[in-house]
C-alpha positions as CSV (number, residue, x, y, z in Angstrom):
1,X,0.0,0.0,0.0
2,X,2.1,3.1,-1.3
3,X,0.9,6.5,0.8
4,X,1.9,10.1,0.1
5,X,2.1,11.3,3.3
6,X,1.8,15.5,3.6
7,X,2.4,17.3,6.9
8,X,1.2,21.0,6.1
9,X,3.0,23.6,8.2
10,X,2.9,27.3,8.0
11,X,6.2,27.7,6.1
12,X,6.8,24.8,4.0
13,X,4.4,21.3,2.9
14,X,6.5,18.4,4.1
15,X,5.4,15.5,1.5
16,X,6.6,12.0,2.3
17,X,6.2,8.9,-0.9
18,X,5.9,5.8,1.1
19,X,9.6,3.7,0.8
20,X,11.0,6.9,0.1
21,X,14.6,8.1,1.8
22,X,13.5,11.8,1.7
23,X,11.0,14.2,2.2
24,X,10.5,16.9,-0.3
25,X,9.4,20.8,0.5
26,X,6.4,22.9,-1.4
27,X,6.6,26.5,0.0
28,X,3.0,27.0,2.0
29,X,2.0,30.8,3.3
30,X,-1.4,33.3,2.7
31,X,-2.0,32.0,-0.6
32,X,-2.0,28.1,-0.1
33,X,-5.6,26.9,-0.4
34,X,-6.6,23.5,-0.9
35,X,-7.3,23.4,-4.4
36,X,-3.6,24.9,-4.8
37,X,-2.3,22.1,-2.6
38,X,-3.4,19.6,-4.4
39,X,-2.0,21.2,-7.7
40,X,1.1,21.4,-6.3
41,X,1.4,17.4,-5.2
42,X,0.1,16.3,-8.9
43,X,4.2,16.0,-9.2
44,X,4.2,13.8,-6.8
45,X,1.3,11.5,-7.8
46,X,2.5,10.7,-11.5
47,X,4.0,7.5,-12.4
48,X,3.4,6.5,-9.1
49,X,0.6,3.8,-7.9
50,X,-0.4,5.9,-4.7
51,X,-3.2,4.1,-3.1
52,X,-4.4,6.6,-0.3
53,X,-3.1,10.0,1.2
54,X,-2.7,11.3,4.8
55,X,-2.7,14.8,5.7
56,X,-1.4,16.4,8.5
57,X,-3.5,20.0,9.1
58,X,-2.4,22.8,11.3
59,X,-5.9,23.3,13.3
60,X,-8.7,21.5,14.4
61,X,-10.0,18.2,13.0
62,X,-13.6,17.0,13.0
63,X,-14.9,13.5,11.3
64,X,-11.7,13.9,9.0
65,X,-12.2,17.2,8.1
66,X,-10.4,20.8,9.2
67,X,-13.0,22.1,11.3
68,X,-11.8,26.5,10.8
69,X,-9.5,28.4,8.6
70,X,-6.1,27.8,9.5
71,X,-4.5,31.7,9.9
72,X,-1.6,31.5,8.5
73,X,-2.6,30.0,4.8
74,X,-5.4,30.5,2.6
75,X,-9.1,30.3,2.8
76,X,-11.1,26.9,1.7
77,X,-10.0,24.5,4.0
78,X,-13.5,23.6,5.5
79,X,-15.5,22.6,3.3
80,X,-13.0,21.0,0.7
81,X,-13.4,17.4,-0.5
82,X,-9.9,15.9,-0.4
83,X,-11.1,12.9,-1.0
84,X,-12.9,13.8,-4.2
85,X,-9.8,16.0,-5.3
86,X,-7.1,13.2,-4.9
87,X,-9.3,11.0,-6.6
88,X,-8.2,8.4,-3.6
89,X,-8.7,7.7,0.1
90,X,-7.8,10.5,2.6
91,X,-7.8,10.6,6.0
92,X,-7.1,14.2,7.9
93,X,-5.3,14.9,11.2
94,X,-4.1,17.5,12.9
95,X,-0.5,17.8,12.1
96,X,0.8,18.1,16.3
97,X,-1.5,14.9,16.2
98,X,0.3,13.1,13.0
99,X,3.5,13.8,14.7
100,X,2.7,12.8,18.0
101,X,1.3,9.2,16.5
102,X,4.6,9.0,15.1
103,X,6.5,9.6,17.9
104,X,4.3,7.3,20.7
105,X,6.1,4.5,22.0
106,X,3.6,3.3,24.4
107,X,2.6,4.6,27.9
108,X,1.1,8.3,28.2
109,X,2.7,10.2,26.1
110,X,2.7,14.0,25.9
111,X,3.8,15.8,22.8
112,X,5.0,19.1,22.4
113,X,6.0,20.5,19.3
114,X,8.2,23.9,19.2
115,X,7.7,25.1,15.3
116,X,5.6,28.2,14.4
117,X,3.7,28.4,17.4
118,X,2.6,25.3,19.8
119,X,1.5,21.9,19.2
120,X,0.6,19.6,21.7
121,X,-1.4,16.4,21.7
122,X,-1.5,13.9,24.6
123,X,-1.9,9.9,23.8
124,X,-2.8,7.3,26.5
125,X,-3.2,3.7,25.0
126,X,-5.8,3.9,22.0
127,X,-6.9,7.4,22.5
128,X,-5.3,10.5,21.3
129,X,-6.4,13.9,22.5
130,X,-5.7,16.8,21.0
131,X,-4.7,19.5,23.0
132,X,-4.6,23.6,22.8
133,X,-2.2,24.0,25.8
134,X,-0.4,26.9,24.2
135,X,-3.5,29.1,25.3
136,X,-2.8,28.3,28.8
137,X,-1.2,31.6,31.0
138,X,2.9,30.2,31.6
139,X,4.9,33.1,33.7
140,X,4.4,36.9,34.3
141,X,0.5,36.6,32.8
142,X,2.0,35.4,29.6
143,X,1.0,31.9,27.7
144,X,2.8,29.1,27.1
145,X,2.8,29.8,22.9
146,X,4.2,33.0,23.9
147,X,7.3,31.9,25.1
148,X,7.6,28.1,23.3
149,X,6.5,29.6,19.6
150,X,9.2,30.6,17.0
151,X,7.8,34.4,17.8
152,X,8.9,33.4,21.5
153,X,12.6,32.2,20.7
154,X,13.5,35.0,18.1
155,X,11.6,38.0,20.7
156,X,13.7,36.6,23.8
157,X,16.5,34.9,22.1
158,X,17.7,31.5,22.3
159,X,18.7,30.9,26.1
160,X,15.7,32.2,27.1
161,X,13.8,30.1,25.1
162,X,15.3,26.7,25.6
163,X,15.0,27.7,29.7
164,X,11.0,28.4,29.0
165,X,11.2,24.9,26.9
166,X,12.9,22.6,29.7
167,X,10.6,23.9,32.8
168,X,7.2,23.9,30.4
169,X,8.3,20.7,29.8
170,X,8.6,19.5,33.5
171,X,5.5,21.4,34.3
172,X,2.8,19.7,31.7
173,X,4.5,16.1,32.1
174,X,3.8,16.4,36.0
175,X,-0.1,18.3,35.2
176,X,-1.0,15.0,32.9
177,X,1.2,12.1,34.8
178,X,2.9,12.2,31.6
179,X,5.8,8.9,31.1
180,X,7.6,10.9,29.0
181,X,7.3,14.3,26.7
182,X,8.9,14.1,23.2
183,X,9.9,17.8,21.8
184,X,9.3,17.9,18.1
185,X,8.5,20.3,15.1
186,X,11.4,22.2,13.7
187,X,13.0,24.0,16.5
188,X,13.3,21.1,18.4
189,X,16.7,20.9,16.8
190,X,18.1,23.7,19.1
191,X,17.7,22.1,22.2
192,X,21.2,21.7,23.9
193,X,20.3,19.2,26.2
194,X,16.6,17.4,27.0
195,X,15.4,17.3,31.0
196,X,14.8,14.1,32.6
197,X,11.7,12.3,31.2
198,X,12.2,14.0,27.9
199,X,12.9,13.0,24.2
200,X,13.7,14.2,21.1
201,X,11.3,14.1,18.2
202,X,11.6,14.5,14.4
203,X,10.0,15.9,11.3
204,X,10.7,11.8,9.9
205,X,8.1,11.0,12.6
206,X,5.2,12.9,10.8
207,X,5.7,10.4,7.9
208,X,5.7,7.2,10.7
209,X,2.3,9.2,12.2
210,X,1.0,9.8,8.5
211,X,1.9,5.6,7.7
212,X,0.5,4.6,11.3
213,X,-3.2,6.8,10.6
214,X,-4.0,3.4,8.0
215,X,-3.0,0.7,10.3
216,X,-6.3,-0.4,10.1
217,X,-6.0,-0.7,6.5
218,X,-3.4,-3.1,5.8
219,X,-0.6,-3.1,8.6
220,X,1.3,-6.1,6.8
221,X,2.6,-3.2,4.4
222,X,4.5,-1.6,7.5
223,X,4.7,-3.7,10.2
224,X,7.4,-2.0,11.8
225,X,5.2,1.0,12.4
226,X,1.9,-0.6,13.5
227,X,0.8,0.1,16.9
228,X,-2.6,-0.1,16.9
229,X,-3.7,-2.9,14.3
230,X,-7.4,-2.0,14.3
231,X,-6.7,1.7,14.1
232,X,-5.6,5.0,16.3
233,X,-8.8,6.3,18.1
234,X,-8.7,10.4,18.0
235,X,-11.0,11.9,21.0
236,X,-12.6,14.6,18.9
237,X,-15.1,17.6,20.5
């Protein structure tokens, strides 16, 4: 089962050909809309047998569909049919979510991912919560996004920033009995060191999250990456 996986971020598309080494980049921004997006990965889908497509969305999900405008790309997103437009199966998740599948290793996991502003999801067994912790008031009456977004690191530079990182970090994993806290999206890379009880994500492991939404489908194709055979359960409102 070949599956183009796409993890749309505010910058740049991450798209991922299942078996492939690399991922490739499609510049995102204001004027990204759906029908654009989908022009864009046509590239992608020729000469190749893709049988189904995951999408990783920067905002709310609902029944496999973006549930609002995402702010920082174009308009459309809500009541496009991806599924008619690919011509294929297509399932939607929210990209902290897509990243956080592909980072879970078991236990209760909370995911935080440090890229344009703040991602964070929470997984316990077969349930994955999405989560909007960024909102939440951090130190001196400011939030959490405030300090943890890229806006955060480049307003109080990077010491600052990783020192907000590690005690957010200790802070959430004691508020949600956390096992561990994996630190993802793209900033994560400047971390100097990780606190106790934390781990390092990647960008690779939107593709396993993106591979891992189908385990239902056929989890023979990727074994390696199944860990729920009859399918990740998302808790949506």
């Amino acid at each position: 089962m070949n599956i183009l996986v796409v993890d749309i971020g505010g910058t740049n598309v991450k798209v991922w050909k299942s078996e492939a080494a690399e991922k490739e980049k499609i510049p995102s921004g204001k004027e990204l809309t759906p029908a654009k997006l989908v022009e864009e990965l046509q590239p992608f889908l020729k000469d190749w047998a893709c049988d189904r497509v995951s999408l990783g969305f920067p905002g709310d999900v609902l029944h496999n569909q973006p549930k609002s405008e995402p702010y920082n790309l174009g308009d459309g997103w809500q009541a496009f049919d991806f599924g008619k437009a690919f011509g294929k199966p297509v399932r939607v998740m929210n990209d902290a979510c897509m990243q956080a599948l592909g980072s879970y290793e078991g236990g209760k996991m909370l995911y935080v991912g440090l890229g344009t502003s703040m991602g964070t999801t929470f997984i316990n067994e077969k349930q994955i919560v999405p989560l909007a912790l960024g909102h939440l008031k951090f130190v001196r009456g400011e939030t959490f996004e405030h300090y943890l977004s890229r806006k955060g690191l480049e307003m109080h530079g990077p010491k600052r920033w990783r020192r907000a990182v590690y005690e957010a970090a200790d802070v959430l994993k004691r508020a949600f009995l956390a096992d561990y806290v994996v630190l993802g999206g793209g900033n994560a890379k400047k971390l100097k060191e990780l606190p106790e009880g934390c781990r390092l994500g990647s960008n690779f492991n939107a593709y396993i999250g993106g591979v891992r939404m189908w385990d239902d489908a056929e989890v023979k194709s990727h074994p390696e990456l199944a860990v729920y055979p009859e399918g990740p359960r998302v808790v949506e409102a």
